[in-house]
C-alpha positions in Angstrom: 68.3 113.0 88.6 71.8 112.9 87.0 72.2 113.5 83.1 71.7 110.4 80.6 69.3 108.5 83.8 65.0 107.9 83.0 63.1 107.9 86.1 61.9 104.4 86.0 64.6 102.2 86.4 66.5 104.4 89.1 63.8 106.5 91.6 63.3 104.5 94.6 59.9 104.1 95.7 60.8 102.1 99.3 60.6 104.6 101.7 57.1 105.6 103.2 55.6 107.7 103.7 57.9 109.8 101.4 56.6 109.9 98.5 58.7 111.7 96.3 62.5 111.8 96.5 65.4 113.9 94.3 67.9 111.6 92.5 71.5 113.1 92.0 75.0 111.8 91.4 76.8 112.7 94.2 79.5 115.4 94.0 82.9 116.2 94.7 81.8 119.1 97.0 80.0 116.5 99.4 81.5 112.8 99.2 85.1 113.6 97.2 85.3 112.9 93.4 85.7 108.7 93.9 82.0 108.8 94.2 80.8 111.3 92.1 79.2 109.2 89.5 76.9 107.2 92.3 73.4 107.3 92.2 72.0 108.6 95.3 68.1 109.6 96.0 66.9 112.0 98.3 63.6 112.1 100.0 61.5 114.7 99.5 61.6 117.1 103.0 64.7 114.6 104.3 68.4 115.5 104.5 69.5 111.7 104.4 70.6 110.5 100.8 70.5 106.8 99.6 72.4 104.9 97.4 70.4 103.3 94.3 73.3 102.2 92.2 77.0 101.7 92.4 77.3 104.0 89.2 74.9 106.4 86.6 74.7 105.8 83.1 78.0 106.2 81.0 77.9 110.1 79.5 76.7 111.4 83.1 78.2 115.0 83.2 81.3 115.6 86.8 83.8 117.5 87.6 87.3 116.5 88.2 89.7 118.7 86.8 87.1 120.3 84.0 83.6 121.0 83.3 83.4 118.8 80.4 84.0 115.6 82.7 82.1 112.5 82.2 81.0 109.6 84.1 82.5 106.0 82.4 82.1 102.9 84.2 81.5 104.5 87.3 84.7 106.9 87.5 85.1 110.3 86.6 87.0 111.0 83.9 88.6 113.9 82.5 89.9 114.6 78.9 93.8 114.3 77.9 95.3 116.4 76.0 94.7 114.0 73.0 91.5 113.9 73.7 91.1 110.6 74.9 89.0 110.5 78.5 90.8 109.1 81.0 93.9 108.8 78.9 95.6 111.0 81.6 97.6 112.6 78.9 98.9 116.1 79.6 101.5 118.5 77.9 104.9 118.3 78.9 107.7 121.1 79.2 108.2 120.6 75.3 104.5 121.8 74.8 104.6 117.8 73.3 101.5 116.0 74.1 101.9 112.7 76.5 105.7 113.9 76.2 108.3 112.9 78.9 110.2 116.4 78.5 112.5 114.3 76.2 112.8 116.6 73.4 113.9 119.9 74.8 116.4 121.0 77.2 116.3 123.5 79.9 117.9 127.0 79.3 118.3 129.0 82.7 120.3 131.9 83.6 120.4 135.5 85.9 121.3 138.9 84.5 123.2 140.0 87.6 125.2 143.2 86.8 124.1 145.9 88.6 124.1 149.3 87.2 124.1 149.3 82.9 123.4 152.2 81.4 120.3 154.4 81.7 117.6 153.3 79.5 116.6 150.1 77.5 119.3 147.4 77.7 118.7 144.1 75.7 119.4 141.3 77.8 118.2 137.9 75.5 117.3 136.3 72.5 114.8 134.0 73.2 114.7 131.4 69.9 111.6 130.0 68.0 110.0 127.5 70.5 110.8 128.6 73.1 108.1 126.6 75.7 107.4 127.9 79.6 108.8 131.0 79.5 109.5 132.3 83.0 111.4 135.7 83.6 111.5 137.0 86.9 112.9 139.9 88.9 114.0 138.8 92.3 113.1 141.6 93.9 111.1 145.1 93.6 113.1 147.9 92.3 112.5 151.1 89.9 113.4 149.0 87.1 110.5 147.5 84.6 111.3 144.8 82.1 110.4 144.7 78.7 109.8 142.4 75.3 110.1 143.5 71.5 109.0 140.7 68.6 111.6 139.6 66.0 110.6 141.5 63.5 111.1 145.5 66.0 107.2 145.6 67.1 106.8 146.0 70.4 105.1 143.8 72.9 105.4 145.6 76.3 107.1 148.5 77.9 107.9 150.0 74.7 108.0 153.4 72.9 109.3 154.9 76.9 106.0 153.7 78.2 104.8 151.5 80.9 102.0 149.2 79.9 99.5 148.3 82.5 99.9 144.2 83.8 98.2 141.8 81.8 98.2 139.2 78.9 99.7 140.4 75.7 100.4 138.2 72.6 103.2 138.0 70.7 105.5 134.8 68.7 102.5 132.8 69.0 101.6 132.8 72.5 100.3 134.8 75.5 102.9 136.5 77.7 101.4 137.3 81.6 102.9 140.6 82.8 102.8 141.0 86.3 103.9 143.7 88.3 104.7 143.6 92.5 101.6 144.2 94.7 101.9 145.8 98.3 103.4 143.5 100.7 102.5 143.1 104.8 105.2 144.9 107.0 108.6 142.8 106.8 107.6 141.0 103.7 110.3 141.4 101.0 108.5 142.8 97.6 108.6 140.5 94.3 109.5 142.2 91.3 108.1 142.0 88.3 107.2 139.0 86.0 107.1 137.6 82.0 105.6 134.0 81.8 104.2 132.4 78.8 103.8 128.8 77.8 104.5 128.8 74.3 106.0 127.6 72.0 106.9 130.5 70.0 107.0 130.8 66.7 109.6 133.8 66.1 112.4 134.8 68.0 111.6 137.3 71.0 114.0 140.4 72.2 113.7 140.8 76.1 114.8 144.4 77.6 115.6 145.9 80.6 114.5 149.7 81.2 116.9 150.4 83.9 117.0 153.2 86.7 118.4 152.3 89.7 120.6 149.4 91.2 119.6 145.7 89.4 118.4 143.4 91.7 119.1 140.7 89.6 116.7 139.0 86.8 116.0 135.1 86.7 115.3 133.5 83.1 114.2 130.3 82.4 112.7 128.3 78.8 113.2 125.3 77.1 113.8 125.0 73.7 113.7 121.5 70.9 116.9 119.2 71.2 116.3 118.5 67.3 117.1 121.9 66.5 121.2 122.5 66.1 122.6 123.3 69.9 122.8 126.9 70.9 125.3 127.7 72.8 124.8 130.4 75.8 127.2 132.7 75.5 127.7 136.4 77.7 126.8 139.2 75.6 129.3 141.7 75.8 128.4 145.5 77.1 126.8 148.3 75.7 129.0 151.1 74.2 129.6 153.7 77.0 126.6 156.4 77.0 128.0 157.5 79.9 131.4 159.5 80.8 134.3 157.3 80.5 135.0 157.3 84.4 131.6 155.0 84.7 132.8 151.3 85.5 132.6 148.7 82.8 130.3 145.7 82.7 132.2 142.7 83.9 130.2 138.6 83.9 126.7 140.4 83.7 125.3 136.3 83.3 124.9 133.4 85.4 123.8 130.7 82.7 123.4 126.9 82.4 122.0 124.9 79.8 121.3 121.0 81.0 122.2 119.6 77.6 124.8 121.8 76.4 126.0 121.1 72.7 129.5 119.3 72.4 131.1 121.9 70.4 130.4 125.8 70.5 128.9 127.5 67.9 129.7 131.0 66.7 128.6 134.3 68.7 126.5 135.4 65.8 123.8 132.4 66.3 124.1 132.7 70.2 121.0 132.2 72.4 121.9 136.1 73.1 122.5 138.6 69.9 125.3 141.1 69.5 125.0 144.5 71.6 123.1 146.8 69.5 121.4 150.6 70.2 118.4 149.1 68.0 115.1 151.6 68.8 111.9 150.5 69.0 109.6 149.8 66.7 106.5 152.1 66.4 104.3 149.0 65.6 102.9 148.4 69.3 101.1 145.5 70.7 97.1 146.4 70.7 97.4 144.9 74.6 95.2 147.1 77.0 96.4 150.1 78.0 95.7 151.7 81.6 98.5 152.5 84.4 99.3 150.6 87.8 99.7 152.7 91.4 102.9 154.4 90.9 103.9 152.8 87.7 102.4 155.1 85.2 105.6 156.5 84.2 107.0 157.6 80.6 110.8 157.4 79.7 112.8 160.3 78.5 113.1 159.8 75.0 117.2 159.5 74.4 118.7 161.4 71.9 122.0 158.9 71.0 119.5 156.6 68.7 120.4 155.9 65.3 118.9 156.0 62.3 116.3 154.0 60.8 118.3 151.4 59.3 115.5 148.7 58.7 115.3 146.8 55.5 112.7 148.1 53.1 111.5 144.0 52.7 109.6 142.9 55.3 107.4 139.6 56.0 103.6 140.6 55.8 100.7 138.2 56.2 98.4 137.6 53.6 94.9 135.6 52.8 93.7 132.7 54.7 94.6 128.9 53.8 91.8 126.1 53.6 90.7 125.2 56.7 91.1 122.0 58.4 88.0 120.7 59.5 84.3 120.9 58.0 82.9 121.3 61.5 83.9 120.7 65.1 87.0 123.7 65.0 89.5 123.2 62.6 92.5 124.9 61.8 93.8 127.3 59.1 97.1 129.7 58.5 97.5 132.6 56.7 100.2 133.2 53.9 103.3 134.8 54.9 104.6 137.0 51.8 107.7 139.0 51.3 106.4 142.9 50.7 108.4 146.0 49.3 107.3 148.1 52.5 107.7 151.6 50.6 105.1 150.4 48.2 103.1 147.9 49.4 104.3 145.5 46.1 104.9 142.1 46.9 108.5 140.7 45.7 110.8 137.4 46.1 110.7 135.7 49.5 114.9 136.2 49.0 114.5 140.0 49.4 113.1 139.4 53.1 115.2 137.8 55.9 114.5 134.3 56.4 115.9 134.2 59.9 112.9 137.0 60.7 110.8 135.2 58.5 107.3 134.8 61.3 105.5 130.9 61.6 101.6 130.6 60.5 100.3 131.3 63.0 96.8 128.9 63.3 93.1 130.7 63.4 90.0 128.9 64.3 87.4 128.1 61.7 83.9 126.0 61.2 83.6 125.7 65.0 80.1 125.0 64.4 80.1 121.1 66.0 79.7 118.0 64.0 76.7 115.9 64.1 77.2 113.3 66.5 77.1 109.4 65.9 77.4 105.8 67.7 80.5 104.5 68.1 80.9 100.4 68.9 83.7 98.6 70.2 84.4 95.2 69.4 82.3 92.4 69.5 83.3 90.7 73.4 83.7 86.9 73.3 80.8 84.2 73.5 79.2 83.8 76.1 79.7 79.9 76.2 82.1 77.8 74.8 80.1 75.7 72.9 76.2 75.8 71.9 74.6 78.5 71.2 75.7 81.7 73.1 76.1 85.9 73.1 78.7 88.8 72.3 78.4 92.0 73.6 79.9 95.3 72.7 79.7 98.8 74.2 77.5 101.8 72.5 79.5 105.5 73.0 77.5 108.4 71.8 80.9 110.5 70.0 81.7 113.7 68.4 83.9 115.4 66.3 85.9 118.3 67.1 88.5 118.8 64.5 91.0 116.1 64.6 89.9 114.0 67.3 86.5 112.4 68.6 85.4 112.7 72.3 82.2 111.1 73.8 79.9 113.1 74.7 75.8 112.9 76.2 74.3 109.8 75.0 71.0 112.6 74.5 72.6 113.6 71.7 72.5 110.7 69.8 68.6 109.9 70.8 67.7 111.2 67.1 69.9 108.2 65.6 68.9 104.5 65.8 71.6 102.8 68.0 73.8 99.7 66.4 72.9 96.4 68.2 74.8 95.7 70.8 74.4 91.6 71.2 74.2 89.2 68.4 74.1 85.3 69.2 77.2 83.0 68.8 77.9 79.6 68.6 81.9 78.5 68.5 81.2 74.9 68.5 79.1 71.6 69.4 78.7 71.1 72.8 80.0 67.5 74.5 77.7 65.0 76.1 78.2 62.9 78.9 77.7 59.1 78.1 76.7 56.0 80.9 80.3 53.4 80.1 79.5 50.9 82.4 76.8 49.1 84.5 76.2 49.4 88.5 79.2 47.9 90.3 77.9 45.6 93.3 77.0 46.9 96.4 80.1 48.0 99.2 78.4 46.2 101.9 76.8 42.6 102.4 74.2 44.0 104.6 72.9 47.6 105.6 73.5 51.0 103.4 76.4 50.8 101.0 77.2 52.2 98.0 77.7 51.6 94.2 79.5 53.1 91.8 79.5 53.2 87.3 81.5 54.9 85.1 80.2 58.4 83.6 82.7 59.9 80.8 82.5 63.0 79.1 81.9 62.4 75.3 83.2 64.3 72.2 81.3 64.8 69.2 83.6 62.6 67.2 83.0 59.8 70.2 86.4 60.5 72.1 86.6 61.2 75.6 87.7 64.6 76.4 87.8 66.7 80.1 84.3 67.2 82.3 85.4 70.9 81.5 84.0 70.4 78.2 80.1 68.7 79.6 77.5 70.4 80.9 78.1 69.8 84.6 74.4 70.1 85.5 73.3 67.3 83.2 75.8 65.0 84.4 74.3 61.5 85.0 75.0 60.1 89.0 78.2 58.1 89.0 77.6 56.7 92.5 74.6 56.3 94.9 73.5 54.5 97.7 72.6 50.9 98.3 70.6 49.0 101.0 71.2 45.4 101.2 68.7 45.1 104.2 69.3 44.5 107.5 73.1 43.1 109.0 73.0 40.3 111.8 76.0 39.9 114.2 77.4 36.3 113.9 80.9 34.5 114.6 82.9 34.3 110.9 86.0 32.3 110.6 88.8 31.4 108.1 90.1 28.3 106.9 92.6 26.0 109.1 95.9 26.5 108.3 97.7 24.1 105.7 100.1 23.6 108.2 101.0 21.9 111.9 102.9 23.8 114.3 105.5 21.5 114.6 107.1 19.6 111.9 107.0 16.5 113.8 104.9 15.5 117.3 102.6 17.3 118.5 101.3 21.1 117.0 98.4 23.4 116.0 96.5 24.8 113.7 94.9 27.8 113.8 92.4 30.5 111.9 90.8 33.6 112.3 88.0 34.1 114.3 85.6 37.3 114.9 82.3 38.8 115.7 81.0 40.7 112.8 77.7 42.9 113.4 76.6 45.8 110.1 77.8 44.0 107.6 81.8 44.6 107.8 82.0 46.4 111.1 83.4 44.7 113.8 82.0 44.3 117.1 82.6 43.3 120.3 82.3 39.5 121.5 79.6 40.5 124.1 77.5 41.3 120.5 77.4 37.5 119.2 75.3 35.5 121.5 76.2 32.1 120.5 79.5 30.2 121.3 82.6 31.2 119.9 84.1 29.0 117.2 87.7 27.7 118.5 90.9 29.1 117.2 93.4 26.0 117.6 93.3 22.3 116.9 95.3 19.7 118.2 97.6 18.2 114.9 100.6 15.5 115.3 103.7 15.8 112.7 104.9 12.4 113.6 107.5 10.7 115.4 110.2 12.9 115.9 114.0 12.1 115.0 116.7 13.3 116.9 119.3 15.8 114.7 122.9 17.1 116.3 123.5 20.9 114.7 125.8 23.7 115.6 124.4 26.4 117.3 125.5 30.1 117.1 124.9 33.1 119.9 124.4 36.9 118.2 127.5 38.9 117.6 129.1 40.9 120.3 129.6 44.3 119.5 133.0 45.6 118.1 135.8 45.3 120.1 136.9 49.3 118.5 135.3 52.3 118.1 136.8 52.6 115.4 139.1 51.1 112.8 139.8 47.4 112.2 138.8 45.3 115.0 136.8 41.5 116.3 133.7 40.2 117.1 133.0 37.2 118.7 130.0 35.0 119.1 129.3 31.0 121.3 129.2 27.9 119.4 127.5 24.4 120.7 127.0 21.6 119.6 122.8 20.6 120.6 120.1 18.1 120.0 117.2 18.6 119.3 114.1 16.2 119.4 111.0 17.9 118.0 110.6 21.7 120.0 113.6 20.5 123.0 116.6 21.2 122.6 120.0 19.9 124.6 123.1 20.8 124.7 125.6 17.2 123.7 129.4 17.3 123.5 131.3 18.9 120.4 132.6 15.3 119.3 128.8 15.0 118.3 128.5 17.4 115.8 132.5 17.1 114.6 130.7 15.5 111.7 129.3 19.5 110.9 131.4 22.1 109.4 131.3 24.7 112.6 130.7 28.1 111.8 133.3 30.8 112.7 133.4 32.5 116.4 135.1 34.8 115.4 135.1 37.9 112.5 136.6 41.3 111.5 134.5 44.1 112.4 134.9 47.9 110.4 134.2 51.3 112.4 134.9 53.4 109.9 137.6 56.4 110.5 138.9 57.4 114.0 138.0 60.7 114.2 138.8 63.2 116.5 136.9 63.3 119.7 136.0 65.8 122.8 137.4 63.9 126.1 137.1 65.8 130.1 138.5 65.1 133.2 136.0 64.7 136.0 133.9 68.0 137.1 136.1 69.6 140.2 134.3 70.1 143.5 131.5 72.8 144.0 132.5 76.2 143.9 130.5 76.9 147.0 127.6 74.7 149.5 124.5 76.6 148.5 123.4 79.4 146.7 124.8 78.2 143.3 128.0 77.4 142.5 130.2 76.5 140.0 132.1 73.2 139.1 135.1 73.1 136.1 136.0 70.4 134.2 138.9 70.5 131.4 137.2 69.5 127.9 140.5 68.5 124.7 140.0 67.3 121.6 141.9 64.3 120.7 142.5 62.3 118.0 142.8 58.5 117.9 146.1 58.1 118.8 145.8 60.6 121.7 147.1 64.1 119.9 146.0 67.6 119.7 143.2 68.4 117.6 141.1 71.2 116.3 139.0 69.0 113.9 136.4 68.0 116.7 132.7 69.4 115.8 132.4 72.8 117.7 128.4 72.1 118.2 129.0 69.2 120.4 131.8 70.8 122.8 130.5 69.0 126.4 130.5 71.7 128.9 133.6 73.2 130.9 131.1 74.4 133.5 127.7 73.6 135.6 126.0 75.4 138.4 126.0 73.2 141.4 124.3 73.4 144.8 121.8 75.6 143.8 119.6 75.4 146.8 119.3 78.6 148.6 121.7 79.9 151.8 119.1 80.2 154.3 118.4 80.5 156.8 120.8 83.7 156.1 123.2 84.0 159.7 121.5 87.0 161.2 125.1 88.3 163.6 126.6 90.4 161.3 130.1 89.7 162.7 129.7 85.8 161.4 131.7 86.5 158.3 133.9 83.9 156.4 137.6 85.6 156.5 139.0 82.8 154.3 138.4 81.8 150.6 138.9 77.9 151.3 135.6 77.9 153.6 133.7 75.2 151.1 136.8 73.1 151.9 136.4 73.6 155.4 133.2 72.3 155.7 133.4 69.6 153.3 136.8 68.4 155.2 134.3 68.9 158.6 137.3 71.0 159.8 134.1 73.2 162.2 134.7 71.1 164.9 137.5 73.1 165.6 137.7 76.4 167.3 140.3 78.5 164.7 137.9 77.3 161.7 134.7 77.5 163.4 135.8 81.4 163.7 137.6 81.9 160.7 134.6 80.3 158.5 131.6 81.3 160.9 129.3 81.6 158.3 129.9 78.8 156.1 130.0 76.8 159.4 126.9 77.9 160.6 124.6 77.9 157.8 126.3 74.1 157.6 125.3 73.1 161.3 121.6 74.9 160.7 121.1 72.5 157.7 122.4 69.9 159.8 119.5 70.4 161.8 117.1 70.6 159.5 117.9 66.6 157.9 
């Protein structure tokens, strides 16, 4: 059973006949880490697991990138660097927390001369925080590298010894010395290594101890942007220690610097100090000493050192500040003071050098933990709109550890009583839903209808506001059936019309007339058994008058396609007597203003337009052929044009006889020797002897479809 989970709410009881089972959070060694913080059970004796719950209690204990991951909301989460779970924070190359490498810049470069003289040779200043140290030798060789402190104490390889590989502190962090291991046959050997990942507080000296032939050394760091640009510069050559015929040191560095200062400063405050014969000092690194497979080596002392020319002030160390934190791992310094190192006296901070001047460097203190407490959240929202309602808010069991607070077991807060976590709410009066109107009538006259009322959703002040704002559940029925008991087909009909037919004589009037069976459903006739009403009536206008009147035909079409142009319609005079009409003579109506036969008729513009010649004759008598035709674009008045619409170009060609050649002529020697044969047979020139032979094969395959019609 997973951390932070009782047995009763989460051990499964379901599967006989096991009757006990093991409940554990799956792991990342089984499933993968995206289901870590499951619950899972399994039987007792069984190798099957089963799922209980999507995810364990908040606080469960997993393993993602740490040991002190926890379970939240079903994910495992690890701790960023600023102590936040899940935050995904992590250092960046400026050692900055949650940083985007914005603040430093990248200082790389190679130490590539090959012989210097026998001995130390300093190589590199590397500044106050410096962060992700990384010195390497591209390849195995005699030569060892080494690293001296600001202030002359040595760090490793120093006092013409070899140190042993390890981890050996020094300008406030941890350097990792590595030296080559055997390679397999036809590997190439590394060479040796310095990484640390800072930042350092005091400025570091890097050596070589040279032997033999230098394969070359790779450096890389970063240092703050805020911090005045330095400016790599090549540090110039030992003196000679050697006779004068050796060869001097030409372009011993390859550098580059990805933000390089706009202006260079002076050699004295390069990345790289001035050549110097400085020895080391006696004060050496308490790293562990011991001696790698060939490597335990010690350096002929050399005899060209100078003398001790060290100031007699040097920085010192002295009690411890206040610490930090009161529990949970806090932080404290100790003083750095200026000391007279001939007598042990203390004196002015101006006597010692402020450019060797060492950082505090931080100590632990009162790591003893803090007693842990409940931390809330805030309060979520109501549960409801209106009425009365819930918030919620989330219980985390937390603890200090100096400046921040990460959460931790909920176990270890089972001594303190928890905070609520719900409280009731109420935002507002809820809205009621009020009955506005009676029952409408029913839809139908007979059978099931429906009805209908109005049903509004009531304010407290009396106004109507949205449904959204009611209850939906208690919302009173705003429609519902209605029986008006059982429908009987039967002939309805309308009124007769108010008018005859025919103004004068004899007419009709009519009305509607149909079978109606359920109420308003119409059926057919066959459904009303009694006789249907009658649609007409006889009705009589009166006497009829005769009347003369002109009578007009419809409009011919335009004359034009386009433009200006006529069109024309008959006129007559006629008679007519009631519904006949006959035609009299013009002199009859010559007492009528006669309408016009003629009137102007508008096309709009000519425009230009695509016009062909007829399609020429097939190209051959079967098997598909081609006809041409010749397509122009013209405009009104008959000219060239390129104005016509390229989309609705007719055609300038069309397969024709596409009905196969067969039966195909089987005598091979039945060939058409001219290219006019289609001519030949359409002229029926076969029945002659010169173009039955010269045109065999269009004239045979013309007399076998001959016989076939």
């Amino acid at each position: 059973m997973p951390i932070g989970h009782s047995a009763s709410p989460h051990t499964p009881r379901a599967f006989n006949p096991v009757t006990d089972q093991t409940c554990t959070s799956k792991r990342k060694s089984s499933v993968g880490p995206e289901k870590q913080c499951e619950l899972t059970c399994r039987p007792s004796g069984y190798r099957f697991y089963v799922r209980q719950a999507e995810r364990v209690r908040d606080g469960t204990s997993c393993f993602n990138s740490s040991a002190n991951d926890v379970c939240v909301e079903g994910q495992c989460l690890s701790e960023g660097c600023d102590g936040i779970l899940g935050s995904g924070s992590v250092i960046d190359k400026c050692g900055v927390c949650g940083g985007k490498d914005a603040s430093c810049r990248k200082v790389t470069g190679s130490f590539q001369n090959a012989t210097v003289p026998l001995g130390y040779h300093k190589l590199l200043d590397i500044p106050s925080g410096a962060t992700f140290i990384n010195i390497t030798e591209k390849r195995a060789s005699p030569n060892y590298l080494a690293m001296r402190s600001g202030t002359g104490a040595s760090v490793v390889n120093g006092r013409w010894a070899v140190d042993p590989p390890g981890e050996y502190k020094a300008g406030g962090t941890t350097f990792t010395y590595t030296r080559p291991k055997a390679q397999a046959e036809g590997e190439e050997e590394r060479g040796e290594t310095l990484t640390a990942p800072g930042p350092t507080t005091t400025q570091l000296q890097l050596y070589i101890i040279f032997h033999q032939k230098n394969p070359g050394i790779d450096y890389e760091f970063y240092v703050p942007v805020e911090k005045p640009a330095e400016r790599v510069v090549e540090r110039a050559r030992d003196p000679p220690r050697e006779p004068a015929a050796r060869a001097p040191l030409r372009s011993p560095f390859t550098v580059s610097v990805e933000d390089p200062a706009p202006a260079a400063p002076p050699v004295s405050s390069s990345v790289f100090s001035a050549p110097s014969a400085e020895r080391w000092s006696p004060d050496r690194s308490q790293a562990a000493r011991g001696s790698a497979p060939n490597r335990n080596v010690r350096i002929p002392p050399r005899t060209d050192l100078p003398l001790d020319t060290q100031s007699p002030f040097v920085w010192r160390r002295g009690a411890l500040s206040e610490c930090t934190a009161s529990c949970g791992k806090g932080t404290q310094y100790r003083e750095i003071l200026c000391i007279n190192r001939h007598s042990d006296q203390e004196v002015p901070e101006r006597k010692c050098d402020s450019a060797t001047k060492p950082s505090p460097e931080e100590e632990p203190c009162n790591t003893h933990p803090c007693p842990p407490f409940w931390e809330t959240s805030t309060w979520s929202e109501c549960s409801v709109s209106c009425g009365p309602g819930l918030q919620q808010r989330q219980l985390q069991c937390r603890q200090s550890f100096g400046d921040r607070h990460t959460m931790v077991l909920p176990q270890r807060c089972a001594g303190l009583p928890p905070p609520h976590s719900t409280q009731p709410c109420q935002l507002r009066l809820c809205s009621h839903w009020e009955v506005s109107s009676d029952w409408s009538s029913c839809s139908v006259d007979c059978g099931v209808g429906s009805r209908s009322r109005s049903v509004r959703c009531v304010s407290e002040e009396g106004g109507e506001v949205n449904d959204k704002e009611c209850n939906t559940r208690l919302k009173p029925l705003g429609s519902e059936e209605c029986n008006m008991g059982p429908c009987v087909t039967n002939w309805y009909f309308s009124d007769w019309s108010q008018t005859c037919s025919a103004q004068c004589g004899p007419g009709v009037q009519r009305r509607e007339v149909v079978c109606l069976t359920h109420g308003k459903e119409e059926g057919g006739e066959e459904n009303c058994v009694a006789e249907r009403p009658a649609e007409m009536k006889a009705c009589n206008g009166g006497p009829c008058a005769a009347v003369t009147m002109w009578y007009s035909s419809p409009w011919t079409p335009c004359n034009v396609r386009c433009g200006s142009g006529t069109q024309r319609r008959d006129i007559i005079c006629v008679q007519r007597a009631g519904a006949d009409f006959s035609v009299v003579q013009p002199e009859d109506c010559s007492h009528l203003e006669k309408p016009s036969p003629v009137q102007e008729c508008d096309q709009g513009e000519c425009l230009p337009q695509w016009l062909t010649t007829e399609w020429s004759a097939c190209s051959r008598s079967c098997g598909k052929g081609v006809q041409m035709r010749e397509v122009r674009c013209l405009t009104a008045d008959k000219k060239h044009s390129v104005d016509c619409d390229a989309a609705s170009k007719p055609d300038q060609e069309q397969f024709c006889n596409t009905i196969p050649c067969s039966p195909q002529v089987t005598d091979e020697n039945c060939k058409d020797r001219r290219h006019n044969c289609v001519m030949v047979v359409q002229a029926r020139l076969c029945v002659y002897s010169y173009y039955k032979t010269a045109c065999c094969a269009s004239c045979t395959q013309s007399a076998q479809r001959a016989k076939r019609h």
